[in-house]
C-alpha positions in Angstrom: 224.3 246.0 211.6 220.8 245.7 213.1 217.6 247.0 212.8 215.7 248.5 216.2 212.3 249.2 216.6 211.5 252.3 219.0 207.3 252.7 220.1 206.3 256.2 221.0 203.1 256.4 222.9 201.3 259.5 223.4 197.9 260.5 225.5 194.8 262.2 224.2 192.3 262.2 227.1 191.6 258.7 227.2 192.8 257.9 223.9 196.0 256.5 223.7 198.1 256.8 220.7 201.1 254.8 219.1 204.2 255.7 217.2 207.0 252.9 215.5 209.8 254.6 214.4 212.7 251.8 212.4 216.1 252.7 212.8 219.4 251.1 210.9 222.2 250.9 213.3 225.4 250.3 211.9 227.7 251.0 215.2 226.5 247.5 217.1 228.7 249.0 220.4 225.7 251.5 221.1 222.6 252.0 222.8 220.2 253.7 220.7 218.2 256.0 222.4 221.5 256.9 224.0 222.6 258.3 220.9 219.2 259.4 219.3 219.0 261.9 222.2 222.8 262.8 221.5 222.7 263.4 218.2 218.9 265.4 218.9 220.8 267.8 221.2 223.9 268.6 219.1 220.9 268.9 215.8 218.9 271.7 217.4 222.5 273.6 217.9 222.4 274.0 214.6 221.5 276.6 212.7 219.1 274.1 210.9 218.3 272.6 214.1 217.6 275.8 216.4 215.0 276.8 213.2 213.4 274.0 213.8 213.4 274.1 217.8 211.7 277.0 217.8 209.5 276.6 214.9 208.5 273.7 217.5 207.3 276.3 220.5 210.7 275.4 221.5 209.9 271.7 221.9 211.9 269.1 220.6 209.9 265.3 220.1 210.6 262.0 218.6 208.3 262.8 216.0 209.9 266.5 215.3 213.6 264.3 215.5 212.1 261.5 212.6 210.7 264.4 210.8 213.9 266.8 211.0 217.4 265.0 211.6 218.7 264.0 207.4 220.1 260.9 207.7 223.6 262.1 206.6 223.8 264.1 210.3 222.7 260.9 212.1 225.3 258.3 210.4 228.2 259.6 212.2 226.6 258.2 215.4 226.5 254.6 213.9 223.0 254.6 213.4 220.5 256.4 210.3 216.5 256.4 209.9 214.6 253.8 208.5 212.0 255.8 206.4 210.3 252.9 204.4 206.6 252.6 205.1 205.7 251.1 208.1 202.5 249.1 208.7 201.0 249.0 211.9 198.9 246.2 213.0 197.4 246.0 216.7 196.4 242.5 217.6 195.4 240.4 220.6 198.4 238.5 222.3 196.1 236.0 222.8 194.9 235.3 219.3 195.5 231.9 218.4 197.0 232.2 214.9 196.7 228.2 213.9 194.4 225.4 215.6 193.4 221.9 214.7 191.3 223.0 211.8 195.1 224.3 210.3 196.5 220.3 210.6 197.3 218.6 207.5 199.1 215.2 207.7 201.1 214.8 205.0 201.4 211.5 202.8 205.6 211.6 204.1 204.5 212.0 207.3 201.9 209.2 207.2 204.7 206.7 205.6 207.1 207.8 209.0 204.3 206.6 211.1 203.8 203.7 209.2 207.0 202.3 209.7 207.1 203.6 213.2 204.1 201.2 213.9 205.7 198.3 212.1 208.7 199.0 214.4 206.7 199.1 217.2 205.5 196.0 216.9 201.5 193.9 217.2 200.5 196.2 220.5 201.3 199.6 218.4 199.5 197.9 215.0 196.0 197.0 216.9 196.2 199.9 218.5 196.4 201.9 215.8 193.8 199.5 213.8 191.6 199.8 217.2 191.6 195.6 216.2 193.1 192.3 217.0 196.1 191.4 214.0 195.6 187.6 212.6 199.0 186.2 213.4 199.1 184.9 210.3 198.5 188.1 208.3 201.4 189.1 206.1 203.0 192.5 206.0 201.4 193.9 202.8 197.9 193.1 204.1 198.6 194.9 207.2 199.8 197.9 205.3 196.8 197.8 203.5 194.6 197.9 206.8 196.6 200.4 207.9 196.0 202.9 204.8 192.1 202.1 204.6 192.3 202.8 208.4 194.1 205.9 207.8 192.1 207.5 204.9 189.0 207.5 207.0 190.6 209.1 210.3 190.6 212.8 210.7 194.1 214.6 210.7 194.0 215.2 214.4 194.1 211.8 215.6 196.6 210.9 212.5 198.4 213.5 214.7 198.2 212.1 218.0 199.9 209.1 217.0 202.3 210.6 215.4 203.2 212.3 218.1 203.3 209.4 220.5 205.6 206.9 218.0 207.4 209.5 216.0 207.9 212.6 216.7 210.4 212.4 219.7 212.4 209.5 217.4 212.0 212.9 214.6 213.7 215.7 217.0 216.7 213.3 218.1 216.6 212.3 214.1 217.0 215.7 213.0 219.5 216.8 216.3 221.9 213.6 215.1 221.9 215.4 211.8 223.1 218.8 212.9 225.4 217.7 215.2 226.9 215.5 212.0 227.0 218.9 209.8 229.0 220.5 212.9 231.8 217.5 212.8 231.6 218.3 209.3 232.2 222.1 209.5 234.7 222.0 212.0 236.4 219.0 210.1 236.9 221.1 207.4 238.8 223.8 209.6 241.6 220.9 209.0 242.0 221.0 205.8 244.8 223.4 204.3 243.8 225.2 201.1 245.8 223.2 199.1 243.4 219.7 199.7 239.7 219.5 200.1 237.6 217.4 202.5 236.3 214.4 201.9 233.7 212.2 203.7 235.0 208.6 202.9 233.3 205.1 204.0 235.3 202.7 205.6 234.0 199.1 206.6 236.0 197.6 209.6 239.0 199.6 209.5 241.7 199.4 212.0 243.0 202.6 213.6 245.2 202.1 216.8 244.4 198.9 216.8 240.9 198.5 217.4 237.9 197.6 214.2 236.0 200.8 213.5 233.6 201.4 210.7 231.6 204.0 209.6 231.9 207.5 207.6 235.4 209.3 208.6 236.5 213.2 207.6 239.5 212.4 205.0 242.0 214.8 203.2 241.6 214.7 199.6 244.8 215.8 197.9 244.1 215.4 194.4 245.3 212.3 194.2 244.3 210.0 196.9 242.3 210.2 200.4 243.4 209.6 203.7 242.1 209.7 207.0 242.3 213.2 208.9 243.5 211.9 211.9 244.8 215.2 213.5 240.5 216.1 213.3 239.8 212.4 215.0 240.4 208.3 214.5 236.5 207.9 215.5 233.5 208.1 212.5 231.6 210.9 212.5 228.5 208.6 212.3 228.5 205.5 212.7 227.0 202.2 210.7 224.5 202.0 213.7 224.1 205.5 213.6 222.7 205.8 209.8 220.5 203.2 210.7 218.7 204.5 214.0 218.3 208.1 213.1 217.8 207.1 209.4 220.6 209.3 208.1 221.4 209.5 204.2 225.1 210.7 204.5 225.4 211.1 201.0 222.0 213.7 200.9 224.4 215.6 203.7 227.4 216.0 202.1 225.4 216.9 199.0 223.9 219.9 200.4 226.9 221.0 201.9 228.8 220.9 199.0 231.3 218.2 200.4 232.6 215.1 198.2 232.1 211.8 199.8 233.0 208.1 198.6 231.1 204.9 199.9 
């Protein structure tokens, strides 16, 4: 099922006028206007229909068709009228609908940066403090520089940074995760309906002879867990993995709904 919008324009001298009609289509094989104008011309051979054709001065329009057809004529052709109200907005393409003024850093986002910066090393630090670091300087003084630094800048230029030491690292952060919940989903297609899935930690584990570790799909039988093998013998993250794209497996498996030990 989908929902199609049709847009009927009409001319008045030089004024120009706009229709939106909603439609329900139910058949997704078909083209719409196809079968409007199919089910208009088998309508207005009607009794019902030819009443209305003529009532028309024998014209037959998409505003006489929304008006006329009942819905229980059109659903034979896979598709019926959508006669909830309809607003109608007409707006500039070009309106920009959120600008600098709309940026808000967030205190989460400000602790990614943070770190990012400590990760970074002194060159991303002074930058950021727009001042040389005291080598001797320890850590918790430098986060405090950093937050007074911080609170005075505007959200803009909290921005920029954030975009030049985090936000690439964020997007392959958050692609890592995804492509872990697809190993997961297609794990599961593994598992017969008498056993559930289970994501299981395993530190230096040997599997065809070689020293793997990481999180590994398992078959939970309601007894004990073993490795599902016929899925893969490689983790579907590993140890490395959770610590680069800062990964909580067991947040994951929580939100899927999937039981994990480790």
């Amino acid at each position: 099922m989908r929902k199609e919008i049709i847009t009927a324009t009409s001319q008045d001298g030089l004024d120009c006028c706009t229709s939106v009609f909603v439609f329900t289509v139910y058949d997704e094989s078909i083209d719409l206007v196809e079968k409007i104008k199919e089910a208009a011309a088998a309508f207005i051979n009607t009794d019902t229909g030819l009443l209305e054709y003529q009532h028309n001065c024998e014209n037959f329009n998409w505003g006489d068709f929304f008006s006329a057809v009942p819905n229980r004529f059109l659903r034979p052709y896979g598709f019926e009228k959508d006669t909830s109200d309809v607003a109608q907005h007409t707006v500039s393409f070009d309106e920009q609908l959120a600008t600098e003024g709309d940026f808000h850093f967030s205190d989460e986002k400000w602790e990614i940066l943070k770190r990012e910066l400590f990760m970074n090393g002194t060159e991303a630090l002074e930058e950021f403090l727009d001042n040389d670091i005291d080598e001797n300087l320890e850590k918790d003084s430098i986060e405090n520089m950093l937050d007074e630094v911080a609170g005075q800048m505007p959200d803009e230029e909290l921005y920029k940074f954030y975009s030049k030491y985090c936000l690439e690292h964020q997007v392959l952060c958050e692609q890592r995760k995804q492509q872990l919940i697809k190993a997961i989903d297609d794990a599961e297609a593994y598992i017969p309906s008498s056993d559930e899935l289970e994501i299981d930690y395993f530190d230096d584990i040997e599997i065809g002879g070689e020293h793997k570790s990481g999180w590994f799909a398992c078959r939970y039988d309601g007894h004990s867990s073993t490795l599902l093998l016929e899925f893969s013998d490689q983790p579907l993250i590993t140890d490395d993995e959770v610590l680069d794209f800062d990964i909580n497996v067991a947040d994951v498996c929580d939100e899927l709904g999937i039981a994990y030990c480790g």
